[in-house]
N, C-alpha and C positions, 0 to 999 in steps of 0.2 A: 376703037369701039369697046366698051364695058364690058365687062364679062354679063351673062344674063344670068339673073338671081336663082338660086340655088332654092330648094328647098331649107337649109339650114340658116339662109339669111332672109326666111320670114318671120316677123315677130310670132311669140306665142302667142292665142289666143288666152284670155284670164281664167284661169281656175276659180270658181265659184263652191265659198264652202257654206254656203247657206245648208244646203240639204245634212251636210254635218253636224254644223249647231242644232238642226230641228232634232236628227238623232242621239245628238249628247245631251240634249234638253229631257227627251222622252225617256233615255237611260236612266238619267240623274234620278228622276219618279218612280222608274219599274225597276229598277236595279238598287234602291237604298241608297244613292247618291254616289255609293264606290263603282258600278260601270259607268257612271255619265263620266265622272271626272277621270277616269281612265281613258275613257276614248277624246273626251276632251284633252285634253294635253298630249294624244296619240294624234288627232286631228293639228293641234299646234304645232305640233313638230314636223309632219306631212308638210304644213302650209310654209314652214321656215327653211324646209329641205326644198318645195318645188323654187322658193322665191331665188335662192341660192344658184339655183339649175338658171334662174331667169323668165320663169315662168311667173305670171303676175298673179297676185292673189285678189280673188271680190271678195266681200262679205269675210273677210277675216278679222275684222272687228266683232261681228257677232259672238264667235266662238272666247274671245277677250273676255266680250261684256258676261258672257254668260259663266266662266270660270269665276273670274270679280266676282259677279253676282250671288253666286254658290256660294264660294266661301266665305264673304262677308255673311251669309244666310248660318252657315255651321256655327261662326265663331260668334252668332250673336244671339242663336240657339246654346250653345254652350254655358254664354255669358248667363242667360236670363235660369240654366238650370245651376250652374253655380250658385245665383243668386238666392235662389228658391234651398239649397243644400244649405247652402254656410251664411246663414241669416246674425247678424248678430242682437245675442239675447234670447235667441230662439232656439 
């Protein structure tokens, strides 16, 4: 007869980081971009540490797209003020 299942041999239920992206989203506005992206990549590391333990991750593409999104936003902000600074001829 099987041994009967343990508490440690049930799966984990998924971790869901939606409610994280919404607040590294809302950071990235109220905080000047440097809290969101802090807690975002604070939040990515959480999600790589539970996945690690074997805990499944939801919505952990969110928090991806929304780093991507960010920074692709800085460096293209940056671009357009370079562009505007060191004009040539101007």
């Amino acid at each position: 007869m099987p041994d009967e299942p343990g508490s440690y041999d049930t799966p984990h239920p998924p971790k869901s980081y939606l409610s994280e992206a919404f607040l590294a989203l809302a950071l990235y506005y109220l905080a000047l971009g440097i809290g969101g992206f802090i807690a975002n990549v604070y939040f990515l590391r959480q999600m790589q540490l539970n996945r690690e333990a074997g805990i499944p991750a939801k919505y952990g593409g969110c928090l991806v797209a929304l780093l991507i999104g960010h920074v692709v936003l800085v460096l293209v902000a940056l671009g357009l003020i370079a562009a505007n600074v060191i004009r040539p001829g101007g």
